[in-house]
N, C-alpha and C positions, 0 to 999 in steps of 0.2 A: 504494500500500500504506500506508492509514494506519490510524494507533490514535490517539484520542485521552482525554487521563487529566488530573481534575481531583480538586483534594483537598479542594472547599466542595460539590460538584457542582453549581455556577454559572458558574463561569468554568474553559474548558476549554482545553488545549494540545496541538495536533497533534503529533504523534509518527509517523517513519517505522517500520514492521513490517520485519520480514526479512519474504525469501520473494519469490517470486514470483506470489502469491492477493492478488487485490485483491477479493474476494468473503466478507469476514469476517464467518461466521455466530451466532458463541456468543462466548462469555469467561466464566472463572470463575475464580474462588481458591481456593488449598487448599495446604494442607503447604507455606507459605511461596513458593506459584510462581502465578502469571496464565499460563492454557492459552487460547490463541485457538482456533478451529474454523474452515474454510472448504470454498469448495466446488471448487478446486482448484488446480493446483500443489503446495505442501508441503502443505497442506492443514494443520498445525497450527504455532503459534508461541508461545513459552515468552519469561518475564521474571521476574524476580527482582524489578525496582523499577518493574515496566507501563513504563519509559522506554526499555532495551534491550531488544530483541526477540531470541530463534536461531528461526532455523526446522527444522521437525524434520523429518519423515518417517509419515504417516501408516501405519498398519495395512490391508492391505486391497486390494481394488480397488474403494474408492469414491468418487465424486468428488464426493458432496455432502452432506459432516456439516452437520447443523442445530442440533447441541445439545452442550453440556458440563455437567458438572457433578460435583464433587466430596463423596465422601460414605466415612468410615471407609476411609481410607488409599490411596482409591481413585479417579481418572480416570475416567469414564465418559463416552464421546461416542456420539451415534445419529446416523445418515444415512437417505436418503429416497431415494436412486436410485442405477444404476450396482454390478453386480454382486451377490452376496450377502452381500458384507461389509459389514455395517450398525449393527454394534455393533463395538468396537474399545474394549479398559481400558489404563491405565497407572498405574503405583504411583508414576511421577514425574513424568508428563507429558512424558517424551523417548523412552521406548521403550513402542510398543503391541504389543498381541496383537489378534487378531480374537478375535471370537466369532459364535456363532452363533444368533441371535434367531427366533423364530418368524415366517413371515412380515410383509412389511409395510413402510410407507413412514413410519420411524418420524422426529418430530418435535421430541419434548421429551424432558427426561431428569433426574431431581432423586434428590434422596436425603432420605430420612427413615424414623422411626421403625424401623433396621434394616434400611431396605428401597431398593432402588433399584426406581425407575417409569419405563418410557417411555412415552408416547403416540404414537399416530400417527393419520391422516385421510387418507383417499382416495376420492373417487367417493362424496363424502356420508357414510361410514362411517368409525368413532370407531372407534379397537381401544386396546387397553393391554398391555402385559406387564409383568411383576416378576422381579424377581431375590433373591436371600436370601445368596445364598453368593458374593459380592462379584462380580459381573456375569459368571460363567462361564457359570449355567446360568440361561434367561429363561424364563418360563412365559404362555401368552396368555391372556389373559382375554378376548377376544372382542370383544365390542358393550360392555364395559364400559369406562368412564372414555372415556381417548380424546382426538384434539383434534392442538394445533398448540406447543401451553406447557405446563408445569407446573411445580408449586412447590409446596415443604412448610413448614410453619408451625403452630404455635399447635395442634398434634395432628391437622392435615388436610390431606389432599394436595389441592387445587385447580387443576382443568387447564383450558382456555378452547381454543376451536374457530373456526373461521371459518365457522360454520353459526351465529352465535351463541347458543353454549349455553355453560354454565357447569358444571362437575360438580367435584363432591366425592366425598373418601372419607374413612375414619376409618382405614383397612387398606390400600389402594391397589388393594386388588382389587375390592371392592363400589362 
């Protein structure tokens, strides 16, 4: 179970995790905490300074989050297999709720312009969903966007696939 945390990001320092996942898929920052994601055991893990690790207790019965990410007051993690709990929020990163996404083998998960996006990919096929109302309610958008990543920036959501393709949006839905 490790973490490793550098402050030039050149030279880096192994760090033991809580928890029992030695399968650490995500990490993010937000509201002063570092959220890890994995794919099971506690399946999430919380720091204050990335140096001490608690492990928490994920939301769900899913055993394979892929994504984190932090956006207007809000945890959002997505997973890709194992039951139908595949979105799961947290307002501190210790205590989740599930939610319920459209289907999907969702991958990536970012926040911008107001908006939470997840992607996913399976069997060749790009899907996306949004959320508006802080990751309760998700909507699919279909064959749009899509992929394995995403990320917002600079007024555009860009998400990357393992088919390599590249897609953009300006809205997260087109």
């Amino acid at each position: 179970d490790r973490v490793m945390t550098s402050s030039d990001g050149i030279n880096w320092t192994v760090r033991s995790a809580a928890g029992d996942d030695d399968s650490w898929r995500a990490v993010t920052y937000g509201n002063g905490m570092f959220v890890a994601v994995g794919n099971s055991g506690d399946r999430v893990i919380t720091s204050a300074d990335g140096i001490t690790w608690t492990a928490r207790s994920a939301a769900g019965d899913n055993d394979a989050w892929r994504a984190v990410t932090y956006g207007n007051g809000l945890f959002v993690a997505v997973g890709d297999t194992g039951g139908t709990d595949k979105i799961m929020t947290s307002p501190d990163g210790v205590t989740w709720t599930t939610r319920t996404p459209p289907s999907g083998d969702w991958k990536g998960v970012t926040y911008g312009n107001g908006l939470f996006v997840a992607v996913g990919s399976s069997g060749g096929i790009n899907y996306s969903m949004t959320s508006s109302d802080g990751g309760i309610t998700w909507t699919g958008n279909g064959g749009a966007g899509g992929g394995v990543a995403i990320t917002y920036g600079n007024g555009l959501f860009v998400a990357v696939n393992t088919f390599a393709n590249t897609r953009t949006s300006k809205d997260g839905v087109t």
